[in-house]
C-alpha positions as CSV (number, residue, x, y, z in Angstrom):
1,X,0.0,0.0,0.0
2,X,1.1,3.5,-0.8
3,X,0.6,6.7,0.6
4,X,0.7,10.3,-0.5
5,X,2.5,12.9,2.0
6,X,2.4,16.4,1.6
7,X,3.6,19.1,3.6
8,X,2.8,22.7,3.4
9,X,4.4,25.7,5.4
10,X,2.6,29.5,5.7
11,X,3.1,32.4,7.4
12,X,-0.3,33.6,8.0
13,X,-1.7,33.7,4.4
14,X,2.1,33.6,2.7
15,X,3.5,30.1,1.2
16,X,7.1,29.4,2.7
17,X,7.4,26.2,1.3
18,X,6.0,22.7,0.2
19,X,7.3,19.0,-0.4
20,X,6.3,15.8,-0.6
21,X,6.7,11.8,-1.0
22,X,5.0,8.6,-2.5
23,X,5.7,5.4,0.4
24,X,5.1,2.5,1.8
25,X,3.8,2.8,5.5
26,X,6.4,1.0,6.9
27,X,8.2,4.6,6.1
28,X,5.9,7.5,7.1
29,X,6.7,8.3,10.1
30,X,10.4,9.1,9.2
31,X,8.9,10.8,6.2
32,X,6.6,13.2,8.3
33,X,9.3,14.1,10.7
34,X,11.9,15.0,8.3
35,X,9.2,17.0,5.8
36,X,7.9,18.8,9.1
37,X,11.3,19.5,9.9
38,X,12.1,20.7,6.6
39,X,8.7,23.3,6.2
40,X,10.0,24.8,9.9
41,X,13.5,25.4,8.4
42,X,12.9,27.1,5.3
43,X,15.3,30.0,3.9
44,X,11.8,31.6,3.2
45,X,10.8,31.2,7.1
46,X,10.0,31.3,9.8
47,X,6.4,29.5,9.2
48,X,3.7,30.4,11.4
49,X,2.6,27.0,10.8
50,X,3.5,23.6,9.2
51,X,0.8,21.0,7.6
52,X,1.3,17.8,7.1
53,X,-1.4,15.6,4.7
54,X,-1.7,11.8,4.2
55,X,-3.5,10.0,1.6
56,X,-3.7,6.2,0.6
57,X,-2.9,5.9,-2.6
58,X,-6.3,4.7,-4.6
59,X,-5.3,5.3,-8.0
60,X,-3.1,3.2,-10.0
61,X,0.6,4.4,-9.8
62,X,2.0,5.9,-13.1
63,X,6.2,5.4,-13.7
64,X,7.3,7.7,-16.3
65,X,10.7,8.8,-17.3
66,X,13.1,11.5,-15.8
67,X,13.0,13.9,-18.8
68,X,16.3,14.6,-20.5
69,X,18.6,17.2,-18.7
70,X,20.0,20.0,-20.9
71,X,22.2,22.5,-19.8
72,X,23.0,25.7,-21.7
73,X,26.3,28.2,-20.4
74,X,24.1,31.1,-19.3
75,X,26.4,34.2,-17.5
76,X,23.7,36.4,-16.6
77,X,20.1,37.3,-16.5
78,X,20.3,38.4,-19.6
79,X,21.1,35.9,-21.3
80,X,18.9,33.3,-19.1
81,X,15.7,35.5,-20.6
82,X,17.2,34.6,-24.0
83,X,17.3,31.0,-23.5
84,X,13.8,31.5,-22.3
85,X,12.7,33.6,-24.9
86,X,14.2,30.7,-27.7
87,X,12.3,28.4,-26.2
88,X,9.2,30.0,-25.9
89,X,9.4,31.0,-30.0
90,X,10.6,27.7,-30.4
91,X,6.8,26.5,-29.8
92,X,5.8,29.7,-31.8
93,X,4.3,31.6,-29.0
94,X,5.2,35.8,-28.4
95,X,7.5,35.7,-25.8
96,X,7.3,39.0,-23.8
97,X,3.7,38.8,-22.3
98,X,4.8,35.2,-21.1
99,X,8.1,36.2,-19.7
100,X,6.7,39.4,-18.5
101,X,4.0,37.4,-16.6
102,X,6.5,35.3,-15.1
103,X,8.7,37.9,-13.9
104,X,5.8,39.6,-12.5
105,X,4.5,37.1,-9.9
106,X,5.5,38.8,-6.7
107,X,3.2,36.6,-4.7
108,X,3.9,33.3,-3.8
109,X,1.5,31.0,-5.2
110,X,0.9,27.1,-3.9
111,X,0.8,26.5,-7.6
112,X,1.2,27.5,-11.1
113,X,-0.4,29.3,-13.5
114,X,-2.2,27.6,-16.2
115,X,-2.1,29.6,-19.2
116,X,-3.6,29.3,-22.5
117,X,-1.0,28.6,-24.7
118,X,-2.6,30.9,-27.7
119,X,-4.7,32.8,-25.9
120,X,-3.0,33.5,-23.3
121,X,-5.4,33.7,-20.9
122,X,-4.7,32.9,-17.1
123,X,-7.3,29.3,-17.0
124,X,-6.7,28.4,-13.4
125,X,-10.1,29.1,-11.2
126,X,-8.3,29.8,-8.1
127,X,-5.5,32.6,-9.5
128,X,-4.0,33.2,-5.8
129,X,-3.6,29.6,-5.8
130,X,-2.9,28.4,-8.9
131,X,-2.9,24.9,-10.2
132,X,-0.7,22.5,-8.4
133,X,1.6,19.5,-9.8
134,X,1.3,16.7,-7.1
135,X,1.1,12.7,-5.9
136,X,4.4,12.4,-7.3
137,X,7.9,11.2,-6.2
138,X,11.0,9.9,-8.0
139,X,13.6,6.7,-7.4
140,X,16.3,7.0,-5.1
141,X,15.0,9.9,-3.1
142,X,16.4,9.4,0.0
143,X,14.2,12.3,1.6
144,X,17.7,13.7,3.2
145,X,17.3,17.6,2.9
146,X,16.2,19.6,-0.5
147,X,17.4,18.5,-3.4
148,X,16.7,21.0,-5.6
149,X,17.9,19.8,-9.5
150,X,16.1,16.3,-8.4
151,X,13.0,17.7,-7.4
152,X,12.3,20.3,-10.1
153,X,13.2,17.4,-12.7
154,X,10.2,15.2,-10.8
155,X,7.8,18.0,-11.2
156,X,8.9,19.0,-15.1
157,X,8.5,15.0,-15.8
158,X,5.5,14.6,-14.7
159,X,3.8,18.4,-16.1
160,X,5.6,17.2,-19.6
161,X,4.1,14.2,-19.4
162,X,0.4,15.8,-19.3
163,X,-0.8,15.1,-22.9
164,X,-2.3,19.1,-22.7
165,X,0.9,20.8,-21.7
166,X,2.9,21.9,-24.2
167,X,5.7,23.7,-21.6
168,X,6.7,24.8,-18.4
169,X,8.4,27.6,-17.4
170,X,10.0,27.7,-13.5
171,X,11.6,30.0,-11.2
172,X,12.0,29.2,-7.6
173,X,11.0,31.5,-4.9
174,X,14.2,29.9,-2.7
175,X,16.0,33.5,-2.3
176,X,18.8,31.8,-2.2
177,X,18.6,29.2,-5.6
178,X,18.7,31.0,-8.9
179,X,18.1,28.4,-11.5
180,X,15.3,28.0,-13.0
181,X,14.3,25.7,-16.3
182,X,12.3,25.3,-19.3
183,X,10.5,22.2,-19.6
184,X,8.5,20.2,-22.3
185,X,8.2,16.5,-24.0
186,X,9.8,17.8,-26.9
187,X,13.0,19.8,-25.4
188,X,13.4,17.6,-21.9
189,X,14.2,19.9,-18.9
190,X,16.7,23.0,-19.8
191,X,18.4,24.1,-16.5
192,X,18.6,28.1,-17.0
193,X,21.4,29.4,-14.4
194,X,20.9,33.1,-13.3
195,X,17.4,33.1,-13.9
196,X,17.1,35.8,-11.3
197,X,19.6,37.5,-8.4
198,X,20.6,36.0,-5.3
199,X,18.7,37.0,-2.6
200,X,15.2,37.8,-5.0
201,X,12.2,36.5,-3.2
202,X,10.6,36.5,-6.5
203,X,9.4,33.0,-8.2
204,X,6.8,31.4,-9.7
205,X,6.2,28.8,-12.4
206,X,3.7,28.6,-15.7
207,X,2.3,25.6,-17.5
208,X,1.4,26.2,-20.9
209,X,-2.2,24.9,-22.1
210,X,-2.6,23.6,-25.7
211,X,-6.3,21.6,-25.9
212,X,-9.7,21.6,-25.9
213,X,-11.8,23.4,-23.4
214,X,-13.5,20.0,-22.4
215,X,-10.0,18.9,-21.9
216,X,-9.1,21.3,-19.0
217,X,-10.6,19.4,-16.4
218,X,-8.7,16.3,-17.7
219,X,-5.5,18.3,-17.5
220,X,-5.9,19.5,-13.9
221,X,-7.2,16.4,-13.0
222,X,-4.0,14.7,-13.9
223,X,-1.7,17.4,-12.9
224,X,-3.1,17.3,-9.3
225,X,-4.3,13.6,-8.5
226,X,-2.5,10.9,-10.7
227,X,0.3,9.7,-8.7
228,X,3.3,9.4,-10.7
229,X,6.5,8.2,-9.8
230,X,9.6,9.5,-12.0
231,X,12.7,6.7,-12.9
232,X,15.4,9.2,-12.1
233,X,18.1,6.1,-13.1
């Protein structure tokens, strides 16, 4: 039997931080300790207050693979919104509302936005919460600290992997990490360095919509509830 643990860490109404696991119950206390331990110690801190969810697992697991890592020499900021802005005209969307978007989320969401890919309008219902990529872990996570290249690649695999995403653009809101990525089935997950300065509380993320309206629900459905566990080997 598997279970589904997420932890989530606010400050009143502000998101610190968030994690979480696929395991067997043989391993969730271990697994609750080290994820409360980890939402109280967050470089975004100090939490007000640290939640901790668990689910059995009722849906059949999906195992998908890690998506291939690219990694472009990027010096600056600059020159991480040009990879960005490739990519983006790559899949022969404009860039600048996109990027400007993304670079405008001041607020810490619990999830993405879910934007239409052509449109660009924001689809999510909840727009202060966004739509959030979970039930999903990868092999050989030891659940030993943050591991931040490991954890981003989980989440890009599994987003890619939605048949109505066509991308995924990420920042972290870690002050303290400033690489962020570009992610889709076609491209695999392109780590952009300098994505913003050291020390920016700034972050966010974006998953680009490509599908039928009747399809949306699908999409969120999967995003949010289909476990998925990502082969990292």
């Amino acid at each position: 039997m598997l279970y589904s643990i997420k932890m989530r860490a606010e400050s009143g109404s502000r998101h610190i931080s968030g994690a979480e696991r696929i395991v067997e119950r043989r391993e969730m206390a271990q697994v609750m300790d080290a994820l409360t331990s980890r939402g109280l110690e967050h470089p975004n801190g100090p939490a007000e207050s640290v939640t901790v969810t668990v689910r059995h697992i009722t849906r059949p697991l999906l195992t998908i693979q890690a998506l291939p890592v690219h990694d472009p020499k990027v010096q600056d900021m600059d020159e991480a919104r040009r990879v960005l802005d490739a990519e983006l005209c790559a899949l022969g969307l404009e860039s600048g509302p996109v990027l400007s978007l993304l670079y405008g989320l001041r607020e810490p969401m619990r999830g993405a936005v879910l934007l239409h890919a052509d449109s660009l309008q924001r689809l999510e219902p909840d727009q202060q919460r966004g739509v959030r990529a979970t039930c999903m872990d990868y092999t050989g996570n030891s659940g030993e600290g943050k591991n931040h290249f490991k954890e981003a690649l989980c989440l890009a695999s599994k987003v890619a992997s939605c048949p109505q995403i066509i991308g995924e653009l990420c920042i972290s809101d870690d002050p303290d990490y400033t690489t962020g990525y570009f992610a889709s089935r076609d491209r695999g997950y392109v780590r952009i360095h300098h994505i913003k300065a050291s020390g920016m509380q700034l972050g966010g993320r974006i998953f680009l919509f490509r599908g039928d309206p009747d399809s949306l629900e699908q999409c969120m459905d999967y995003l949010e509830h289909q476990p998925v566990m990502v082969c990292m080997e």
